[in-house]
TIVO-2410 file (N, C-alpha, C; in nm, 3 decimals):
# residues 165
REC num residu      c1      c2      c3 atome chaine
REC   1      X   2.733   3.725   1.578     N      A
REC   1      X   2.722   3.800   1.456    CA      A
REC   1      X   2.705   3.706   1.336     C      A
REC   2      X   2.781   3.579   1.319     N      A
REC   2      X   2.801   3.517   1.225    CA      A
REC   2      X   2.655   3.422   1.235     C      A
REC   3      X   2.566   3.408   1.338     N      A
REC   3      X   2.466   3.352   1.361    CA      A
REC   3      X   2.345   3.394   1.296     C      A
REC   4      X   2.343   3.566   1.351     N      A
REC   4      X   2.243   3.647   1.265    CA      A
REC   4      X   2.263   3.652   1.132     C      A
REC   5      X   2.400   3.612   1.038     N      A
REC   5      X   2.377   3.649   0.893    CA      A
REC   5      X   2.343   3.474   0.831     C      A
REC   6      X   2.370   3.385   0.941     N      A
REC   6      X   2.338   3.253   0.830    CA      A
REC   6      X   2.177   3.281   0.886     C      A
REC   7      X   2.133   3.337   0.964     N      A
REC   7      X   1.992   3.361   1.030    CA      A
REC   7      X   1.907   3.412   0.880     C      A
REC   8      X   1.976   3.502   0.849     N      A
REC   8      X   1.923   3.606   0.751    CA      A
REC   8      X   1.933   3.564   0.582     C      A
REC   9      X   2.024   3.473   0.598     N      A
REC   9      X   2.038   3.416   0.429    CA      A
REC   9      X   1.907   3.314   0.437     C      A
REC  10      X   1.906   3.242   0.524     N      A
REC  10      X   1.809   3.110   0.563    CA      A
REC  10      X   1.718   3.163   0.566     C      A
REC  11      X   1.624   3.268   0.653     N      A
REC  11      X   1.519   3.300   0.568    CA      A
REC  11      X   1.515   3.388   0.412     C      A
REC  12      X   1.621   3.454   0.360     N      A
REC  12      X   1.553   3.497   0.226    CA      A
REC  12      X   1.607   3.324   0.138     C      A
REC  13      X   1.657   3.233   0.148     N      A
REC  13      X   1.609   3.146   0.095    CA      A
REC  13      X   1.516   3.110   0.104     C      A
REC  14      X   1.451   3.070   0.206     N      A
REC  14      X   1.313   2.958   0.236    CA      A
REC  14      X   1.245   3.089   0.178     C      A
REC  15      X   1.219   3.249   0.216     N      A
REC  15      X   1.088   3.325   0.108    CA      A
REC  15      X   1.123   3.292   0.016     C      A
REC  16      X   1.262   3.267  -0.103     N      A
REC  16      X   1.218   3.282  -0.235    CA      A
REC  16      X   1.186   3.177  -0.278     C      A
REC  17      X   1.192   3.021  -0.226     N      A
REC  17      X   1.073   2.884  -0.254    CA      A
REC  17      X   0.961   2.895  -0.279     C      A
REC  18      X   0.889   2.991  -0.173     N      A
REC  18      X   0.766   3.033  -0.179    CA      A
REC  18      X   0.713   3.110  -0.300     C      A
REC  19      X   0.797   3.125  -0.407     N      A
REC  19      X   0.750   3.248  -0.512    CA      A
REC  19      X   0.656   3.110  -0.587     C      A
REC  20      X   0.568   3.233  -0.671     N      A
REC  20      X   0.445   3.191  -0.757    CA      A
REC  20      X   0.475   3.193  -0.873     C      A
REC  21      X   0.427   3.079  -0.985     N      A
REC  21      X   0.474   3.048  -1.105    CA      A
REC  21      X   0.338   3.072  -1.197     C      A
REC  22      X   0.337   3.152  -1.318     N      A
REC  22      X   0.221   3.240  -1.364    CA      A
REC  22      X   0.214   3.103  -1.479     C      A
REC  23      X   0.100   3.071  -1.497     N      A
REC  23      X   0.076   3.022  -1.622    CA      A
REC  23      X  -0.029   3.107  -1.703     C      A
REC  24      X   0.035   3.143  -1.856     N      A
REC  24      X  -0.028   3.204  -1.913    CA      A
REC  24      X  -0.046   3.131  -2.068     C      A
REC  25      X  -0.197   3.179  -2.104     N      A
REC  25      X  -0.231   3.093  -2.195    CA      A
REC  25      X  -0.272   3.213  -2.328     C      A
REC  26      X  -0.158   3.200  -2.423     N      A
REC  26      X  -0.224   3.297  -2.523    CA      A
REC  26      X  -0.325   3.310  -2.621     C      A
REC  27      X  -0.329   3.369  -2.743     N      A
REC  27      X  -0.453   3.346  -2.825    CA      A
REC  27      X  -0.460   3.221  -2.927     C      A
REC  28      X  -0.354   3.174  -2.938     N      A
REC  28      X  -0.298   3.068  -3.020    CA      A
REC  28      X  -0.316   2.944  -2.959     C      A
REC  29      X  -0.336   2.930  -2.849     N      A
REC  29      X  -0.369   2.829  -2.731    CA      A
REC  29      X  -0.214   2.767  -2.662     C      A
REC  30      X  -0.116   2.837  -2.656     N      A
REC  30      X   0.020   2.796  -2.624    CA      A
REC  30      X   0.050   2.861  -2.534     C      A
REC  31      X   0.039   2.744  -2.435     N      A
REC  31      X   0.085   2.789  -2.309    CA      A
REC  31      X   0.262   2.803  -2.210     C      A
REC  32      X   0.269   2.940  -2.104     N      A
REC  32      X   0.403   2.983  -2.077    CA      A
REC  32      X   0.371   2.972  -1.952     C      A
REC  33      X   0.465   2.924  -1.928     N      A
REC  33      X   0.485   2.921  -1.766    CA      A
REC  33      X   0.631   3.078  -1.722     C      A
REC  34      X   0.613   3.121  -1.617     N      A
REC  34      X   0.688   3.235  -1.601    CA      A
REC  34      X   0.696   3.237  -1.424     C      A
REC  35      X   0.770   3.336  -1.401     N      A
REC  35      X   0.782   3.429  -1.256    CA      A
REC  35      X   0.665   3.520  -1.276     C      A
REC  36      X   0.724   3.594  -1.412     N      A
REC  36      X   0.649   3.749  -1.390    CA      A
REC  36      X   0.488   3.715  -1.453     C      A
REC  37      X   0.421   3.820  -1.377     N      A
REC  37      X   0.276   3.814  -1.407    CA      A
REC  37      X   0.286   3.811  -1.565     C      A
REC  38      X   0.127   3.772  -1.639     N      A
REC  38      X   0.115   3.724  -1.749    CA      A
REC  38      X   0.052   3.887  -1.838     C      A
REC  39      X   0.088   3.844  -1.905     N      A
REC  39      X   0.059   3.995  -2.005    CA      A
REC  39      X  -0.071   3.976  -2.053     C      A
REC  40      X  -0.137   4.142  -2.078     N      A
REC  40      X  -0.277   4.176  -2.122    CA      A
REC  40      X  -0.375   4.095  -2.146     C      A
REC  41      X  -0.337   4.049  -2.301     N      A
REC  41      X  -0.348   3.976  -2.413    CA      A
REC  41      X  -0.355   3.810  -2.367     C      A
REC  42      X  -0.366   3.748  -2.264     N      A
REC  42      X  -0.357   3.609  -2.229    CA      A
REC  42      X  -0.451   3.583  -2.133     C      A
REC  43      X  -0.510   3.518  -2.128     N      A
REC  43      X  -0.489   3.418  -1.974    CA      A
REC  43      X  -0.417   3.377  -1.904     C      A
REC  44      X  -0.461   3.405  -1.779     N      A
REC  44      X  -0.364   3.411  -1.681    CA      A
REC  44      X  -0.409   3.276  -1.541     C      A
REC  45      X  -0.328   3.227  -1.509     N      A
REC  45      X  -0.364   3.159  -1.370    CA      A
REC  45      X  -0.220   3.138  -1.271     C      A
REC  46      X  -0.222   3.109  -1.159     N      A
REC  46      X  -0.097   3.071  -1.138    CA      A
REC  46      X  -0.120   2.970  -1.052     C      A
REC  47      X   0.034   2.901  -1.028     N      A
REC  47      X   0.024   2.801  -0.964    CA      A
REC  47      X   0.136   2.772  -0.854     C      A
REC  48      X   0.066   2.707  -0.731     N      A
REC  48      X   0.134   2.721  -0.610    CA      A
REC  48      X   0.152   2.611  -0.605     C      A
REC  49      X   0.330   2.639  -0.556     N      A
REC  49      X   0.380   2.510  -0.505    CA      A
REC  49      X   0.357   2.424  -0.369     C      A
REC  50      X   0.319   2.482  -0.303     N      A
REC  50      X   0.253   2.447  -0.187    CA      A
REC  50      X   0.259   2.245  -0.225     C      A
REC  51      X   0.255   2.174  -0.085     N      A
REC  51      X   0.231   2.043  -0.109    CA      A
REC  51      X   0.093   1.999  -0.088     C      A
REC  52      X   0.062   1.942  -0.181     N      A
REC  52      X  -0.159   1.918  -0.203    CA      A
REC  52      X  -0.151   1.874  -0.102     C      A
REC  53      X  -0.266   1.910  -0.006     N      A
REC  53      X  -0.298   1.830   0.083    CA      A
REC  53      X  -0.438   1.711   0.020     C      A
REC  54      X  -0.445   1.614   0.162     N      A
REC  54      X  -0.549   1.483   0.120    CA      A
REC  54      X  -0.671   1.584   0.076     C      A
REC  55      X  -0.787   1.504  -0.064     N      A
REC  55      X  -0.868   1.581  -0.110    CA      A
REC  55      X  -0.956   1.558   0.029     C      A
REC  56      X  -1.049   1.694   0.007     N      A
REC  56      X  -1.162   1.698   0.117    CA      A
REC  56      X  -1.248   1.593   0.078     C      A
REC  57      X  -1.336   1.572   0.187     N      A
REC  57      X  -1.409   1.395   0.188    CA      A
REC  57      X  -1.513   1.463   0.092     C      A
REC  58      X  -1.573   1.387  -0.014     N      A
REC  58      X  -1.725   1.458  -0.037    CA      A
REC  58      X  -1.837   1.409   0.026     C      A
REC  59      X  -1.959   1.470   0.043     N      A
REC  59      X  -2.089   1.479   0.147    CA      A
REC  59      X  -2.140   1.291   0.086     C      A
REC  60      X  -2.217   1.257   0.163     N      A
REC  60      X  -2.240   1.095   0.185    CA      A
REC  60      X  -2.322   1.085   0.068     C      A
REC  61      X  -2.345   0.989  -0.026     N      A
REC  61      X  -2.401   1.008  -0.142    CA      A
REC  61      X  -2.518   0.838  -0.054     C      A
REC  62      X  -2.612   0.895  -0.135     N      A
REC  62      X  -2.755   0.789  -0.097    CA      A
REC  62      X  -2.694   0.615  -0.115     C      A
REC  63      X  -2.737   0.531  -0.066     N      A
REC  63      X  -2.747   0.388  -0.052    CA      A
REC  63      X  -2.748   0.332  -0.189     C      A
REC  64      X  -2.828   0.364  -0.335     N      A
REC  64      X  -2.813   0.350  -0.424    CA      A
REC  64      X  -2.746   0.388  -0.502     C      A
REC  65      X  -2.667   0.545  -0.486     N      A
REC  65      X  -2.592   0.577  -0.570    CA      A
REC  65      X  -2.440   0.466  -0.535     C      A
REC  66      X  -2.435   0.431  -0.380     N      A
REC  66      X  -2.316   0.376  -0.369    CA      A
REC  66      X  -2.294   0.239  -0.448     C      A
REC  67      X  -2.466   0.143  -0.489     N      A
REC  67      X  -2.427   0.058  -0.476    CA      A
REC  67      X  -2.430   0.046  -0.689     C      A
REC  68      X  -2.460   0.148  -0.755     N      A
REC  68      X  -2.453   0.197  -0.858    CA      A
REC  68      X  -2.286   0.181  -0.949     C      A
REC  69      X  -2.254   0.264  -0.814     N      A
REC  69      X  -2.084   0.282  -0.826    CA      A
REC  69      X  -1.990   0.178  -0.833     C      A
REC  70      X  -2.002   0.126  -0.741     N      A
REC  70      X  -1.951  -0.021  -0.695    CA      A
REC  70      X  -1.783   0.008  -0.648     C      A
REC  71      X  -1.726  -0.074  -0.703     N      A
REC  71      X  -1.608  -0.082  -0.716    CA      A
REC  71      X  -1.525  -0.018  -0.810     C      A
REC  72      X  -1.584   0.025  -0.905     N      A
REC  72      X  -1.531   0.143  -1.001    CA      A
REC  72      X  -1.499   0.252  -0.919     C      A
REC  73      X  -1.547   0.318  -0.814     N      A
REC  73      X  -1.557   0.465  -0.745    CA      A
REC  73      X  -1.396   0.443  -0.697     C      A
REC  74      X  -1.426   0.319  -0.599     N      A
REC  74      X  -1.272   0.248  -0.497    CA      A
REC  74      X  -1.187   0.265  -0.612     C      A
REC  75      X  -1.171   0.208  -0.755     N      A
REC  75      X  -1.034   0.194  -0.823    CA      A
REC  75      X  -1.014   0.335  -0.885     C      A
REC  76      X  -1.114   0.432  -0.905     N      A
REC  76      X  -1.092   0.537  -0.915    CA      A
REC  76      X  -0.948   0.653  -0.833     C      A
REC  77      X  -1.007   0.665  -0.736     N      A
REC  77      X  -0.945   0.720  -0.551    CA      A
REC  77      X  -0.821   0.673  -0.576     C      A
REC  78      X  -0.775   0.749  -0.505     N      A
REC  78      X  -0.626   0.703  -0.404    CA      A
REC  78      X  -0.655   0.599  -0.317     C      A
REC  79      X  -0.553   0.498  -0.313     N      A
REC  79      X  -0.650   0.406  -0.165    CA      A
REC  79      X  -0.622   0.413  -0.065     C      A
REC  80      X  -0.685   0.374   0.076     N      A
REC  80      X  -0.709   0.465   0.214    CA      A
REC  80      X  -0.586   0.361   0.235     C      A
REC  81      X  -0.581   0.412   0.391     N      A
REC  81      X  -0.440   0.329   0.483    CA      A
REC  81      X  -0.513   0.162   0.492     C      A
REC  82      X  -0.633   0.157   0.488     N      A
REC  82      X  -0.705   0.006   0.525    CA      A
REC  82      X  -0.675  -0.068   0.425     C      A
REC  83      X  -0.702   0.036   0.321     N      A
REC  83      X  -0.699  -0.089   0.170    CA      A
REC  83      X  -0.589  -0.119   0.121     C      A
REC  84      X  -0.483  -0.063   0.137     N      A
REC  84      X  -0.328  -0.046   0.149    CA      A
REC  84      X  -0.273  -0.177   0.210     C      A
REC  85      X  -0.344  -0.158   0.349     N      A
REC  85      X  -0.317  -0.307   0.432    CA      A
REC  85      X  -0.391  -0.417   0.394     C      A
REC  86      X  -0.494  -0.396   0.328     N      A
REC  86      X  -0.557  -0.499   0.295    CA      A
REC  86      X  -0.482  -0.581   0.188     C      A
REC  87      X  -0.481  -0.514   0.087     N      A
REC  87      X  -0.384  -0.538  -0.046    CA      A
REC  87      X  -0.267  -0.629   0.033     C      A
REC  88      X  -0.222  -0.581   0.088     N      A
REC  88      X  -0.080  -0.642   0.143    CA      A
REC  88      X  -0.063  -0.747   0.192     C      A
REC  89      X  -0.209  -0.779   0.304     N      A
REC  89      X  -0.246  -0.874   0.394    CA      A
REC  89      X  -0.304  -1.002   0.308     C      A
REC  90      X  -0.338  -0.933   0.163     N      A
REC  90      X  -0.377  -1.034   0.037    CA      A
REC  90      X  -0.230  -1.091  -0.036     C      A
REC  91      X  -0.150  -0.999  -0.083     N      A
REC  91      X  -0.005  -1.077  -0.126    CA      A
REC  91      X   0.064  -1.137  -0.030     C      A
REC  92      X   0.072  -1.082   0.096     N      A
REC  92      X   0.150  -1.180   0.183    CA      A
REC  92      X   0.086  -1.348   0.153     C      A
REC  93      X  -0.100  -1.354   0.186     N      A
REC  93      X  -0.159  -1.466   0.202    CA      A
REC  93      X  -0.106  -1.520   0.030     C      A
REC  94      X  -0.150  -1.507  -0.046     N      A
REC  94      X  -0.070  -1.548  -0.201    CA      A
REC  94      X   0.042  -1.592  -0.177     C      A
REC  95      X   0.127  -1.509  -0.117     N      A
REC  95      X   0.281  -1.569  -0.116    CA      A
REC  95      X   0.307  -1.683  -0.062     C      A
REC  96      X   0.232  -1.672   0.086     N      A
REC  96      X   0.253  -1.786   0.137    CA      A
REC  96      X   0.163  -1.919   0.116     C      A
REC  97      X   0.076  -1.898   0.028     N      A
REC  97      X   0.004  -2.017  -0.074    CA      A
REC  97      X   0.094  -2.107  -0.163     C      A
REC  98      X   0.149  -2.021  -0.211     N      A
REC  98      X   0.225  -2.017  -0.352    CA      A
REC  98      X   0.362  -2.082  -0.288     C      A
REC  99      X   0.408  -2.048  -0.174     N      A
REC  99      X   0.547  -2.128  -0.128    CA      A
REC  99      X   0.496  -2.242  -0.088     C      A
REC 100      X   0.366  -2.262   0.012     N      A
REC 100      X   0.309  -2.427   0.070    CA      A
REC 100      X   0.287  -2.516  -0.082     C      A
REC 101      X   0.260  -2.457  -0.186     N      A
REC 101      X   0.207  -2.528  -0.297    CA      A
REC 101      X   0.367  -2.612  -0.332     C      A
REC 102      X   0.443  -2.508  -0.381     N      A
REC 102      X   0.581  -2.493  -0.382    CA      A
REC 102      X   0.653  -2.628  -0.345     C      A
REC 103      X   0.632  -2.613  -0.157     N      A
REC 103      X   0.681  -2.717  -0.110    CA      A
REC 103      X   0.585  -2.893  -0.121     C      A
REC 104      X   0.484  -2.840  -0.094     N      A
REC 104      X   0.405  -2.988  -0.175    CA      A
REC 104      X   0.441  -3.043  -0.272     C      A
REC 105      X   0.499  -2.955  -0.362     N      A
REC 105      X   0.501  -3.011  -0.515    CA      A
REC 105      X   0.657  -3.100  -0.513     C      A
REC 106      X   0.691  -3.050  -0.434     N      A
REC 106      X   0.919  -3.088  -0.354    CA      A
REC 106      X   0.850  -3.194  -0.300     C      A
REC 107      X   0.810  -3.201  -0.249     N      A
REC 107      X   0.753  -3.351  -0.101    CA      A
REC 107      X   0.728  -3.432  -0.199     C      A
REC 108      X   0.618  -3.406  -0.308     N      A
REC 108      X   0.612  -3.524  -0.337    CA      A
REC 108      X   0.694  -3.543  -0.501     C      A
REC 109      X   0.742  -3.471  -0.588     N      A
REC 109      X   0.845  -3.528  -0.604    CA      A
REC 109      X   0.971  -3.593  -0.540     C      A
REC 110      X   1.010  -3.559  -0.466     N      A
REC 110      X   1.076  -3.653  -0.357    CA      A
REC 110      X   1.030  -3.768  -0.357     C      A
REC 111      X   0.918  -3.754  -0.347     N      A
REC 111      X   0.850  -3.876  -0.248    CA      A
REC 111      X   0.821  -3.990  -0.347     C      A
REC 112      X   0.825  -3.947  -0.506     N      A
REC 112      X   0.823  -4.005  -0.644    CA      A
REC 112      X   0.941  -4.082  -0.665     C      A
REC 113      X   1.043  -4.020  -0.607     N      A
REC 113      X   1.177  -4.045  -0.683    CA      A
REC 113      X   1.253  -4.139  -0.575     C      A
REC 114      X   1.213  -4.155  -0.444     N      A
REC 114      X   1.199  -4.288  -0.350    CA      A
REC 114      X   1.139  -4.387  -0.388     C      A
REC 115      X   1.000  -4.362  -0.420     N      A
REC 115      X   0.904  -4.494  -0.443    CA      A
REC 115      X   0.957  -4.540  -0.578     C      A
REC 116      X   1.038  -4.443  -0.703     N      A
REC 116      X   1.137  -4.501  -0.794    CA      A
REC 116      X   1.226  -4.618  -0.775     C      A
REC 117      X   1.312  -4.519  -0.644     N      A
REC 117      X   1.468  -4.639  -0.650    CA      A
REC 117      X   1.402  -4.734  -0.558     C      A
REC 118      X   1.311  -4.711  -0.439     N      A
REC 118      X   1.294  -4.870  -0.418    CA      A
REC 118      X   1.208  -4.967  -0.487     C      A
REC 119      X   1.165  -4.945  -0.592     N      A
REC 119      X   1.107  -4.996  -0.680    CA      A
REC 119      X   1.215  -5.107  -0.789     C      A
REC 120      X   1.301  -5.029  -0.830     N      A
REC 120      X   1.411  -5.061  -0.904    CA      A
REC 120      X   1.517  -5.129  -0.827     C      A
REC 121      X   1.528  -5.122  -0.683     N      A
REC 121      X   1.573  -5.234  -0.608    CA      A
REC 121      X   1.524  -5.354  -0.594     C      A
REC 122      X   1.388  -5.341  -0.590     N      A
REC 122      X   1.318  -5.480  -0.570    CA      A
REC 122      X   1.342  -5.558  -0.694     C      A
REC 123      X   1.343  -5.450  -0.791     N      A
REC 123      X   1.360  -5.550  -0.939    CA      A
REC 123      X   1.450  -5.607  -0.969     C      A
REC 124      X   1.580  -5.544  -0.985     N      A
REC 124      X   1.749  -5.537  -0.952    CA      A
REC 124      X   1.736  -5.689  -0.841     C      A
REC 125      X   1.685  -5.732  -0.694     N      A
REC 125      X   1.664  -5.806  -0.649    CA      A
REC 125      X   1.665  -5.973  -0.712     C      A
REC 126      X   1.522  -5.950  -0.767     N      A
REC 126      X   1.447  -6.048  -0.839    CA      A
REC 126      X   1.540  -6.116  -0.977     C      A
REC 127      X   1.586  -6.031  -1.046     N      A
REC 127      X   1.690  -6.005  -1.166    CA      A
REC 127      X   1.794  -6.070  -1.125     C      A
REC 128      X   1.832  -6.053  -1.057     N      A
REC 128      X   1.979  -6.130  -1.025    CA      A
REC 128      X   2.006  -6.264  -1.036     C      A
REC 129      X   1.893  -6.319  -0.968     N      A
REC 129      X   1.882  -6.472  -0.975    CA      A
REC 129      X   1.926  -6.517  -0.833     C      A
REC 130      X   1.952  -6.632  -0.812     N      A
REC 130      X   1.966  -6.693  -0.711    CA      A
REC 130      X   1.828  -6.732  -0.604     C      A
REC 131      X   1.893  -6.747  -0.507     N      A
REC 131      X   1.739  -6.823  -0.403    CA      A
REC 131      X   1.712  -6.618  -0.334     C      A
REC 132      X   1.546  -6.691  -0.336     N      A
REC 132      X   1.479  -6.540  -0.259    CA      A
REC 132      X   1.396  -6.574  -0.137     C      A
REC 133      X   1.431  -6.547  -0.047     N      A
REC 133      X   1.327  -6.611   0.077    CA      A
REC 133      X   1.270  -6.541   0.130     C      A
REC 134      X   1.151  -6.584   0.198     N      A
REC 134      X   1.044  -6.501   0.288    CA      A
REC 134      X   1.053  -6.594   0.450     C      A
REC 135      X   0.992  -6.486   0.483     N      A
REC 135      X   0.899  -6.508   0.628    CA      A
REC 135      X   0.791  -6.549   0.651     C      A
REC 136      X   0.752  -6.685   0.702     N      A
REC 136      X   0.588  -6.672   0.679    CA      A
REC 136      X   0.554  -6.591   0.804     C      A
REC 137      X   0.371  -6.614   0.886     N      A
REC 137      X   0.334  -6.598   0.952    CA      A
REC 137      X   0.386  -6.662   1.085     C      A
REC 138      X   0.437  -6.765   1.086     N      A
REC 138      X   0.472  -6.846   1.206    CA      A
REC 138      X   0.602  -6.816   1.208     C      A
REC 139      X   0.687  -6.734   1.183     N      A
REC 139      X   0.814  -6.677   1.144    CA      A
REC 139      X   0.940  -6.771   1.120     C      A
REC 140      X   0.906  -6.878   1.003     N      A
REC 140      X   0.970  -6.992   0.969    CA      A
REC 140      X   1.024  -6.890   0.793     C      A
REC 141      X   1.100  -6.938   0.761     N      A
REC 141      X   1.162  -6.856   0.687    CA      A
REC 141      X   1.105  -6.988   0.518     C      A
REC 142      X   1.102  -6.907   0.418     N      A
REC 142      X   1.057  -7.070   0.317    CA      A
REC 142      X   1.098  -6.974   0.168     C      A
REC 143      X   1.163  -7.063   0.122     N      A
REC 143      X   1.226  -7.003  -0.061    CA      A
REC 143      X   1.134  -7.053  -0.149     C      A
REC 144      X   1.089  -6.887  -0.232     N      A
REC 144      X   1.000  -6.904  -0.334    CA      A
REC 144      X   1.107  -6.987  -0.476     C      A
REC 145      X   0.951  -7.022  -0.532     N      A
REC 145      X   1.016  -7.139  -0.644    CA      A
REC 145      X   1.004  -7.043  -0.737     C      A
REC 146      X   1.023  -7.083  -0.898     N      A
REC 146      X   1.069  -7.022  -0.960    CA      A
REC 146      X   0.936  -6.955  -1.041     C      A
REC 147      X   0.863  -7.033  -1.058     N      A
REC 147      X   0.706  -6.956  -1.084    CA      A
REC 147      X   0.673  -6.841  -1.022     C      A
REC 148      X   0.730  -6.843  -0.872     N      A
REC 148      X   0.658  -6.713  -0.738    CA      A
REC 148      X   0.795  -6.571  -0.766     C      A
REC 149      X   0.894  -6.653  -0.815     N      A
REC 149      X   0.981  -6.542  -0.864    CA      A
REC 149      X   0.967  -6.455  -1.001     C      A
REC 150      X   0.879  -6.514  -1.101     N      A
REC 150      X   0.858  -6.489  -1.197    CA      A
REC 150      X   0.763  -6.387  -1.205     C      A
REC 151      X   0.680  -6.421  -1.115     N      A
REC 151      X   0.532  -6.328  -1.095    CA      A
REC 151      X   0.589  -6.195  -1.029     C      A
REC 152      X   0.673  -6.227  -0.912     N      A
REC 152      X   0.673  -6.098  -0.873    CA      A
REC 152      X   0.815  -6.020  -0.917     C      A
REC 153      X   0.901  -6.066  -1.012     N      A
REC 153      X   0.937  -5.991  -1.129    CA      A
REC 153      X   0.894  -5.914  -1.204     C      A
REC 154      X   0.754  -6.013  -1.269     N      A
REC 154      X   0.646  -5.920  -1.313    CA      A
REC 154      X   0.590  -5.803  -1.249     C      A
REC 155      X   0.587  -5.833  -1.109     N      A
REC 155      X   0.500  -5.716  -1.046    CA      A
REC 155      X   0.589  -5.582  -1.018     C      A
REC 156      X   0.759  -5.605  -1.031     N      A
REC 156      X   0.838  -5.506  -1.012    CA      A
REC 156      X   0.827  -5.439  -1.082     C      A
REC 157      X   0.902  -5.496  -1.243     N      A
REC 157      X   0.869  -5.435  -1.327    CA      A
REC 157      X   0.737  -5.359  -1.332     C      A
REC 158      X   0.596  -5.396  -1.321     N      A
REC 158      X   0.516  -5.321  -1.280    CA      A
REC 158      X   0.515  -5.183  -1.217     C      A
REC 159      X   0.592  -5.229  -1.126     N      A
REC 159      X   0.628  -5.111  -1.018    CA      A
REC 159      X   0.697  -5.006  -1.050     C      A
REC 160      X   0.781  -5.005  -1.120     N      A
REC 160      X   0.912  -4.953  -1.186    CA      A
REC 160      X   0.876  -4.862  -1.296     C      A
REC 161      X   0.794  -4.945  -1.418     N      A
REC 161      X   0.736  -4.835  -1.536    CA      A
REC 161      X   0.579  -4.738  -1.448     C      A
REC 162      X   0.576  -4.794  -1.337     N      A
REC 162      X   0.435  -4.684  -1.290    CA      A
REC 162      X   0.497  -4.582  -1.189     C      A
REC 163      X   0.649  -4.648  -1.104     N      A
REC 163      X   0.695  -4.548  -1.053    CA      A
REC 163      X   0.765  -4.419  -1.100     C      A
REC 164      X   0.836  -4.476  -1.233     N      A
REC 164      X   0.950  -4.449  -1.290    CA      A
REC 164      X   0.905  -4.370  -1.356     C      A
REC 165      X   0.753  -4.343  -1.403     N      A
REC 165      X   0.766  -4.280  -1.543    CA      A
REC 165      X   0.760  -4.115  -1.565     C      A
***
């Protein structure tokens, strides 16, 4: 029993959704929206709530009119499920441009701020003073004199205001 009356409320709800909404337009040009039909003296139309369906396709328009149109027609429209994905398949590719750039730009600052401090070590090195020795080719070990320390002081410093700056 109690089945048939929520049976019976549930449909006269869902009919009264379905009611029609009158738009009426008077002589003054001011328009009423209503339930009840529109009086004598007006224009009348009404309007259904119904949910729009997709517009119908229109008939194939000639080779020139399309190419007339261009891309104005497309930004016009709603856009289809393709161009939707397309769009998307375009910001994803952006995004992930924009993060590789991102990380390039990290690498090699990094990679700036290394070639800095060992730059400023070598100098720090040279600066200090004392004996500086090398390796030759025949792997005999031999201490630069003070001229060969001077130069490549110079060349740190070099190193340092081109790494550093």
């Amino acid at each position: 029993m109690i089945r048939i009356v929520l049976f019976a409320v549930a449909f006269l709800a869902a009919a009264s959704a379905h009611a029609q909404v009158h738009k009426c337009v008077d002589a003054a040009g001011k328009i009423i929206y209503s339930q009840d039909p529109c009086p004598a003296n007006t224009k009348s139309g009404t309007i259904s709530r119904n949910v729009i369906s997709a517009p119908a396709t229109a008939p194939e328009a000639a080779p020139a009119d399309k190419a007339a149109k261009g891309d104005a027609a497309k930004k016009a429209g709603p856009k289809t499920t393709a161009e939707r994905e397309q769009d998307f398949r375009k910001r994803q590719q952006d995004q992930a441009k924009a993060e590789k750039q991102s990380e390039q730009k990290s690498a090699e600052a990094q990679l700036k701020q290394e070639n800095c401090r060992s730059a400023r070590e070598r100098l720090t090195t040279y600066e200090v003073g004392g004996r500086v020795s090398r390796i030759n080719a025949q792997g005999e070990r031999y201490y630069l004199e003070d001229a060969q320390i001077e130069q490549e002081k110079a060349r740190a410093r070099a190193d340092v205001a081109r790494a550093c700056n």
